[in-house]
C-alpha positions in Angstrom: 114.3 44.8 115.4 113.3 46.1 111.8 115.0 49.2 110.6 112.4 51.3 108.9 114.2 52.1 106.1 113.9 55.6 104.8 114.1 57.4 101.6 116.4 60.0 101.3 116.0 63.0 99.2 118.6 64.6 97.3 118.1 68.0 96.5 119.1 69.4 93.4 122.3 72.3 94.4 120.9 74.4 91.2 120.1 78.0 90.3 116.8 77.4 90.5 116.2 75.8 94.1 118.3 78.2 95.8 116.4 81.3 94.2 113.2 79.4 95.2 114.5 79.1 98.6 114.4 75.4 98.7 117.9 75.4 99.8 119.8 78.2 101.9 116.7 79.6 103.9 116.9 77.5 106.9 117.5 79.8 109.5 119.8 77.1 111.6 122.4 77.6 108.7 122.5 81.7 108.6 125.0 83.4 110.6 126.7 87.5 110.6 130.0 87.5 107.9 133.0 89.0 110.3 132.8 92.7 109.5 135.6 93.1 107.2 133.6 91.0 104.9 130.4 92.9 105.2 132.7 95.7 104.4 133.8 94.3 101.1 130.5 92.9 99.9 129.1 96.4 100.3 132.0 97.8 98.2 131.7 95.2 95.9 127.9 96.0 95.3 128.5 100.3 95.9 126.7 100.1 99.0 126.9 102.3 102.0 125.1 102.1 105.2 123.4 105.0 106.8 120.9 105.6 109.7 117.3 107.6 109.2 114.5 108.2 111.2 111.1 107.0 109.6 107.6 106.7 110.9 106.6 103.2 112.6 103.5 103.6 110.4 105.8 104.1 107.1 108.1 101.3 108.5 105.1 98.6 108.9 103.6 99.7 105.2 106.9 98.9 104.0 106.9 95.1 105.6 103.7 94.9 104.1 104.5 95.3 100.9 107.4 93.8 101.3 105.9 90.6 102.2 103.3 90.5 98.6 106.1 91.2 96.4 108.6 88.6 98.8 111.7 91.4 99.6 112.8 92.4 102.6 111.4 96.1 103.9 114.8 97.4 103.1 115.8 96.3 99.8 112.2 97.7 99.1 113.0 101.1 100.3 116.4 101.2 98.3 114.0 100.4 94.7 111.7 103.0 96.0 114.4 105.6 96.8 115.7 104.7 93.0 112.6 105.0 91.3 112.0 108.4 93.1 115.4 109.4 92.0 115.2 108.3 88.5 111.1 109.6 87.6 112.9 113.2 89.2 116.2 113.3 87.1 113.7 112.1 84.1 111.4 114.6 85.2 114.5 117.3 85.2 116.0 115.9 81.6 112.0 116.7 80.2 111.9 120.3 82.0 115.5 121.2 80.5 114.4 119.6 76.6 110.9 121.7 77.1 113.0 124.9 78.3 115.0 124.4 75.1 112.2 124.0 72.5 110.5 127.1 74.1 107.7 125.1 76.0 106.6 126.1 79.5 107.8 123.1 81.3 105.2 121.6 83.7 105.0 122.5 87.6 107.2 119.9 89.7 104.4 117.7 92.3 107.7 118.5 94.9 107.2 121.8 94.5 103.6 122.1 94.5 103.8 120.0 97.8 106.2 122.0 100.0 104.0 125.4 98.9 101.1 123.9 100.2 102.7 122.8 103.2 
């Protein structure tokens, strides 16, 4: 009998190949950290977890667009959230600086939304 000899490959434990997913994505290595962990790497990154009820539709846009920028649904919805949450306290800061120069501050789109509604 011959052996067929083959050629290993080494890959590279860097940075770079486990951000590109080259190593670490196989699914056949994941598995759930024991809870008290999960508990600590949420404190560790000032997470908290909570429960909300959204619209499939919403849901399914989010998965969307989570797949053309390559994020999860979720993570996605946390940078949204904190977008919304910084343009409204930036939004806030403007009215209060306007308010103080003597400047009729602009009408908030919140507001104007929830009138019309």
């Amino acid at each position: 009998m011959i052996a067929k000899k083959m050629k290993k490959v080494k890959i590279q434990n860097t940075a770079d190949s486990w951000e590109s997913g080259e190593v670490g994505r196989d699914i056949k290595y994941a598995k759930a950290v024991d809870k008290k962990i999960g508990i600590q790497i949420d404190d560790a990154l000032g997470l908290q977890m909570i429960s909300i009820r959204l619209e499939k539709d919403l849901i399914e846009s989010y998965k969307l667009l989570g797949t053309k920028y390559d994020m999860g649904y979720q993570p996605l919805m946390r940078e949204a959230l904190k977008r919304f949450v910084e343009g409204e306290f930036k939004l806030i800061a403007s009215a209060a600086l306007e308010r103080q120069k003597g400047v009729k501050p602009r009408v908030n789109p919140i507001r104007k939304m929830r009138k019309a509604a």
